[in-house]
C-alpha positions in Angstrom: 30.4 -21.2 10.4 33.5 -19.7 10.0 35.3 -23.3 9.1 32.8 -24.2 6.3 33.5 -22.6 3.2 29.8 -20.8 1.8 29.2 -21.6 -1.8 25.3 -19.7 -1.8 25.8 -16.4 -0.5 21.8 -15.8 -0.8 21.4 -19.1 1.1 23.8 -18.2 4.2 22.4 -14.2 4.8 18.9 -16.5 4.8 19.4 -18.4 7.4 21.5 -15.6 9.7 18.1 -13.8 8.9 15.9 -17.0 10.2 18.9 -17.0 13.0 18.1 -13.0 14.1 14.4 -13.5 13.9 14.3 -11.9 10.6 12.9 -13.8 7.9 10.4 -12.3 6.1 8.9 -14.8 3.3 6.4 -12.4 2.3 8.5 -9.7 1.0 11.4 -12.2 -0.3 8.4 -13.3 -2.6 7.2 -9.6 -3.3 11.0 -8.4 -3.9 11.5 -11.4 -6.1 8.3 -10.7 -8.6 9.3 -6.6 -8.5 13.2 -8.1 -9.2 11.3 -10.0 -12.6 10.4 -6.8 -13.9 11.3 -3.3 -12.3 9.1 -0.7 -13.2 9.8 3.3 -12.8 8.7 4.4 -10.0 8.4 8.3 -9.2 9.4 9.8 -5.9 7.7 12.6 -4.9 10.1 14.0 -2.5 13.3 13.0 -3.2 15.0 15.8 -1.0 14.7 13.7 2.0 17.6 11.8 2.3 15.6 8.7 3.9 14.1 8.4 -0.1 17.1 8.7 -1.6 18.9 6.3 0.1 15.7 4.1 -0.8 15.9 5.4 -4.3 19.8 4.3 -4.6 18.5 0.9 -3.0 15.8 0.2 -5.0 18.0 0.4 -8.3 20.8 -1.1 -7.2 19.1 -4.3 -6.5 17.3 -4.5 -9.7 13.5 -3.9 -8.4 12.8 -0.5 -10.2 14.0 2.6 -12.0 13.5 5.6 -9.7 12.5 9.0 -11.4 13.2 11.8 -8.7 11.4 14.7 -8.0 12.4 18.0 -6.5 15.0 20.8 -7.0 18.0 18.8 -8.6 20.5 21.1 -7.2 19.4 20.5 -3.2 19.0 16.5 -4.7 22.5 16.1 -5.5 24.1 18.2 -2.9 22.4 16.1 -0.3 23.7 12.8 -2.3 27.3 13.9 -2.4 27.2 15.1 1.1 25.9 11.3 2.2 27.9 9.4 -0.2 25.1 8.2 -2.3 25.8 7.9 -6.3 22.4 8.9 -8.4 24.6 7.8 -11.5 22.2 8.0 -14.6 19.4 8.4 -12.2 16.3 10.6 -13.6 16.1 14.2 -11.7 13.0 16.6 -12.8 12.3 19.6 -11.0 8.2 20.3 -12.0 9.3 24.1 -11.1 12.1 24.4 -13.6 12.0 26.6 -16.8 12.8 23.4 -18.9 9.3 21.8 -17.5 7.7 24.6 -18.6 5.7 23.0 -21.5 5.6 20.0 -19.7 3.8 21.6 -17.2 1.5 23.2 -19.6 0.7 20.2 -21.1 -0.3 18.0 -18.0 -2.6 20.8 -16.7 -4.5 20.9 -20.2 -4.8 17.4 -19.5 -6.2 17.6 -15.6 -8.1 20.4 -16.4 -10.2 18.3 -19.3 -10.8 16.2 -16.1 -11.2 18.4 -13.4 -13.0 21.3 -15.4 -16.7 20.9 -14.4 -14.8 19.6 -10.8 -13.7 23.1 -9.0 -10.9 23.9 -11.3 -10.6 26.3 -13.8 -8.0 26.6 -16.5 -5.4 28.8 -14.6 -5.5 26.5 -11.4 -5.2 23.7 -13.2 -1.9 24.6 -15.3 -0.3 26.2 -11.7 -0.9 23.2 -9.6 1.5 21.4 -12.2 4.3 23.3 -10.2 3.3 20.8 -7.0 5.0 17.5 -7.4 2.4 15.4 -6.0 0.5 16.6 -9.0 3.1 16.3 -11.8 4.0 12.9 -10.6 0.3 11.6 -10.9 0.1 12.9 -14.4 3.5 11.3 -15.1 1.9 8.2 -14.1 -1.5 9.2 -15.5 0.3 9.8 -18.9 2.4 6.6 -18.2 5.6 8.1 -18.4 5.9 6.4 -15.0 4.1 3.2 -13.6 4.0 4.5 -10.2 4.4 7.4 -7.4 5.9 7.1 -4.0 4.8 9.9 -1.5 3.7 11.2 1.6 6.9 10.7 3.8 6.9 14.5 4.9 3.0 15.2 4.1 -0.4 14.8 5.3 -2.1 11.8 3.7 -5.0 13.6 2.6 -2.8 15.9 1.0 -1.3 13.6 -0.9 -4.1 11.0 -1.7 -6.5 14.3 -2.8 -3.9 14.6 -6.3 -4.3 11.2 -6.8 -7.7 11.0 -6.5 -8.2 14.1 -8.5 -5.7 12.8 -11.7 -5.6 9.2 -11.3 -9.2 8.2 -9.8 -10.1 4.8 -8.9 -10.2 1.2 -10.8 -13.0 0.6 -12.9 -16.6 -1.1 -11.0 -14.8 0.4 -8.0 -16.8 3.2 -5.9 -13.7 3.8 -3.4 -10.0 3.3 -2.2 -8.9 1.7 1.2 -5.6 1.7 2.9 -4.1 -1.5 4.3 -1.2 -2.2 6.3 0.9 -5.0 6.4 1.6 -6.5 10.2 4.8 -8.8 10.2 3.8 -10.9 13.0 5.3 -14.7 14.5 2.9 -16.0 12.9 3.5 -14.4 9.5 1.8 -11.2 7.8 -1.0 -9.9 9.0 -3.4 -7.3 6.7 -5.4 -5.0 8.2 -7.9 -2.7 6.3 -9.6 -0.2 6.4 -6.8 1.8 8.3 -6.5 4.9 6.3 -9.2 6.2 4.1 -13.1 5.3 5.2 -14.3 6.9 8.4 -17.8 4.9 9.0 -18.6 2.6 5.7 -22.0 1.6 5.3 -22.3 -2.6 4.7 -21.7 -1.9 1.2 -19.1 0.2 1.7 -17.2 -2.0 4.1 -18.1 -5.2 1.6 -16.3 -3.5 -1.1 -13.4 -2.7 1.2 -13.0 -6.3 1.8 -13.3 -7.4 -1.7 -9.9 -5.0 -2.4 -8.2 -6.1 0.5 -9.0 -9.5 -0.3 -7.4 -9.0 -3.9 -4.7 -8.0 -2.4 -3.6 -10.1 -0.7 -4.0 -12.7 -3.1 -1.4 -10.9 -5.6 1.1 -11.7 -2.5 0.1 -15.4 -3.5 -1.3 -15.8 -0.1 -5.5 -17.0 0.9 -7.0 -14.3 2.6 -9.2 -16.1 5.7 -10.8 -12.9 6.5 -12.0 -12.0 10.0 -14.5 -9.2 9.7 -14.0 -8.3 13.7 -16.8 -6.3 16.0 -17.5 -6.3 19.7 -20.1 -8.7 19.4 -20.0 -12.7 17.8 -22.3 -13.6 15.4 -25.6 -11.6 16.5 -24.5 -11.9 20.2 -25.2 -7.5 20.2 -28.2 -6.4 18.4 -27.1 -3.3 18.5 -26.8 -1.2 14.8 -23.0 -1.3 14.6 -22.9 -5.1 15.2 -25.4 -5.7 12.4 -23.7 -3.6 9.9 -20.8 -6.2 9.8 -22.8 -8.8 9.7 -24.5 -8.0 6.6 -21.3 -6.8 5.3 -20.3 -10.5 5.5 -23.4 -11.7 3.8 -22.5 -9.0 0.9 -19.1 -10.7 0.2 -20.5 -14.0 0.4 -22.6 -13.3 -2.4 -20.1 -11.9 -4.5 -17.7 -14.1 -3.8 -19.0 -17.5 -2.5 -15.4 -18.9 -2.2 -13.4 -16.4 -0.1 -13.1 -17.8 3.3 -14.6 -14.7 5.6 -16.9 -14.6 8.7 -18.1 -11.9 11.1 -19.3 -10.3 12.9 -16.7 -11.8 15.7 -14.1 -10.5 18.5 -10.8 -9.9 17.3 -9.9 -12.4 20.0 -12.2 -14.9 19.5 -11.1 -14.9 15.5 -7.5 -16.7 17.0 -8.7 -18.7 19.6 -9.4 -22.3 17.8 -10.4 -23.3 21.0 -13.1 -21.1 22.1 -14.2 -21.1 18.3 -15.2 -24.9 18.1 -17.0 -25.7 21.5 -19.0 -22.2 20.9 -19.1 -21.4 16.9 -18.0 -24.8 15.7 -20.2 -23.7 12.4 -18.0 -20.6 11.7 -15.4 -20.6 8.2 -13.0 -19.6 10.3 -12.6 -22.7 12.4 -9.5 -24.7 11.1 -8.0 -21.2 9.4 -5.2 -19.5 10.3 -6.9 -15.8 10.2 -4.5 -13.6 8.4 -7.1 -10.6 7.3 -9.0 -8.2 9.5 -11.3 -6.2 8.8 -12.2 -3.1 11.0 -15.9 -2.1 11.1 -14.9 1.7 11.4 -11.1 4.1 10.7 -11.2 4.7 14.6 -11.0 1.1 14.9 -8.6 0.1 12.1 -6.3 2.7 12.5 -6.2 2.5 16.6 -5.4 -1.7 16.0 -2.3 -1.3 14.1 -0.8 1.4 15.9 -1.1 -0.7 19.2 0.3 -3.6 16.9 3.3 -1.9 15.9 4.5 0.6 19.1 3.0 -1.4 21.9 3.6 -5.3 20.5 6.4 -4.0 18.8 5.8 -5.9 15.2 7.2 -4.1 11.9 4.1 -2.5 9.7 4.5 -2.0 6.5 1.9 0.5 4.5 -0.3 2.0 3.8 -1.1 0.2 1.2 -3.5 2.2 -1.2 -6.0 0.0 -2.8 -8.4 0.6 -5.1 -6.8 2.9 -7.2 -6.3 2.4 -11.3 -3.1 3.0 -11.3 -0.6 2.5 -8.3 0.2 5.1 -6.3 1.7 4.5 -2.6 1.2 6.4 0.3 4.3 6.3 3.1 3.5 6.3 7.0 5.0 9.6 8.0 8.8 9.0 9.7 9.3 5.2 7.4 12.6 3.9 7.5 14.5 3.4 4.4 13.6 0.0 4.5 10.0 0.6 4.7 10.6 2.6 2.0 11.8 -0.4 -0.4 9.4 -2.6 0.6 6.3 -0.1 -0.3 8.3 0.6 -3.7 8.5 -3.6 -4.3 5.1 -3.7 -4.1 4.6 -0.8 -5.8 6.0 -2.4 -8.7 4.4 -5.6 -8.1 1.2 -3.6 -8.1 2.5 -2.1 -12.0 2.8 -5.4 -13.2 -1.0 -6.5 -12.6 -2.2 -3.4 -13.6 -0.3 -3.5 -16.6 -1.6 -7.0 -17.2 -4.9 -6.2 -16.7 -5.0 -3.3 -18.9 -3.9 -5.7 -21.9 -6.4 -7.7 -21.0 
């Protein structure tokens, strides 16, 4: 390589990526949409120098605007000390004098939607001071089109604020978490890992209705899997059933999506087995590239064997479901982890922008 002279820069780190084993077509197509048109994206805790390194990232290649939260002295201290320029970068500290009426202003807001909901006035104008909170109403209020958080916190502790400010899409009765697998064969989503303990068949219909949606915005079919320990009424056990007339849910409200359970996770990628024993199933002639877990034990267990044990790259979770985006980090994500959940956290902006027009 070294005696032919390279013209596309783009084209050669490409193919030393396909070279390494790193290509990754999915989120070359997700970077390129967020690249189209960045958003501003809030980061909750931007005195962790894993997200600011992501933040300086993110707007140096063009895919958003970061807003950073936290206490701006600690913030740019801990950027000088790493060598990382913030430049015209946004800092807001929720607990500073100068947010003071800021402050007072988003909790008048939450508490006209929290007030008959376990808050009262007082609470509702302190918990401003927590940036989890003012960075939902600062997407709420759409001074920002989406939040980053939960690097250094508990999930529930930082899907509750959202919940509580934000709430969910319209039609829709819950949220589900989905990660994204980077397998050999290409991406993987996997849902419900995060959120929904034990969904009824109507619960776990609608969770594959978002995940299904989902996927589609990466331009990708969803060919769903909706996996069990039984195939197709083989148990007739309660568990087994509930999946199975989960399926028959999403069939009738969406006739066209290519899904079928209940069936073994393995027997979902065999082609083989499939034919000479379930030559009727949708799945047979699909590359499966969706599962859906019947339970969180099950979801959540799958993608943690996926990613330490096989050792494949995850990616989420993903948050679905909600009206406006807001994007929940695994605890410990790398800084590039942290990019990819901000490209499609702007990717996410864009359709919800869209649709809101609409």
């Amino acid at each position: 390589m070294a005696q032919q002279p390279i013209t596309d820069w783009d084209a050669y780190v490409e193919v030393l990526n396909k070279r390494l084993g790193l290509d990754n077509q999915l989120f070359r197509v997700i970077g390129t949409k967020a690249r189209q048109d960045p958003r501003k994206v809030v980061f909750a805790e931007a005195d962790n120098l894993k997200v600011l390194k992501a933040s300086q990232v993110v707007r140096e290649e063009g895919i958003a605007f970061p807003i950073l939260l936290g206490n701006e002295l600690r913030i740019r201290n801990l950027a000088a000390e790493n060598g990382i320029e913030l430049d015209d970068t946004v800092i807001i500290d929720p607990k500073s004098d100068e947010m003071h009426d800021k402050r007072h202003h988003f909790g008048e807001l939450f508490f006209k939607k929290r007030q008959r909901k376990g808050f009262n006035q007082y609470e509702a104008k302190k918990v401003m001071r927590e940036r989890n909170y003012f960075g939902c109403m600062m997407v709420e209020t759409g001074e920002a089109d989406a939040l980053i958080s939960g690097l250094t916190r508990n999930y529930p502790d930082t899907i509750r604020p959202a919940l509580q400010v934000i709430g969910t899409e319209n039609n829709c009765k819950r949220v589900a978490g989905m990660y994204i697998i980077n397998t050999k064969r290409g991406p993987l989503f996997l849902g419900d890992t995060t959120v929904n303990f034990n969904p009824t068949a109507e619960e776990l219909a609608e969770i594959t209705m978002l995940v299904a949606n989902e996927v589609r915005q990466f331009n990708i079919t969803p060919r769903i899997a909706m996996v069990s320990y039984s195939n197709f009424g083989s148990s007739p056990t309660p568990e087994a059933q509930l999946v199975s007339r989960a399926r028959d849910i999403v069939k009738q409200k969406d006739p066209t999506l290519i899904v079928d359970g209940e069936i073994q996770a393995a027997m979902a990628f065999n082609q083989e087995i499939l034919k000479d024993s379930y030559p009727f199933s949708e799945l047979l002639g699909q590359e499966v590239n969706t599962l859906i877990f019947p339970n969180l034990a099950a979801g959540n267990i799958a993608y943690n064997l996926l990613q330490e044990v096989a050792g494949f790259d995850a990616i989420g979770p993903v948050l679905l479901g909600m009206k406006k985006p807001v994007h929940i980090l695994q605890l410990g994500s790398t800084v590039r982890s942290i990019v990819n959940m901000v490209n499609i956290a702007v990717v996410d902006a864009q359709h919800k922008c869209c649709d809101g027009k609409k």
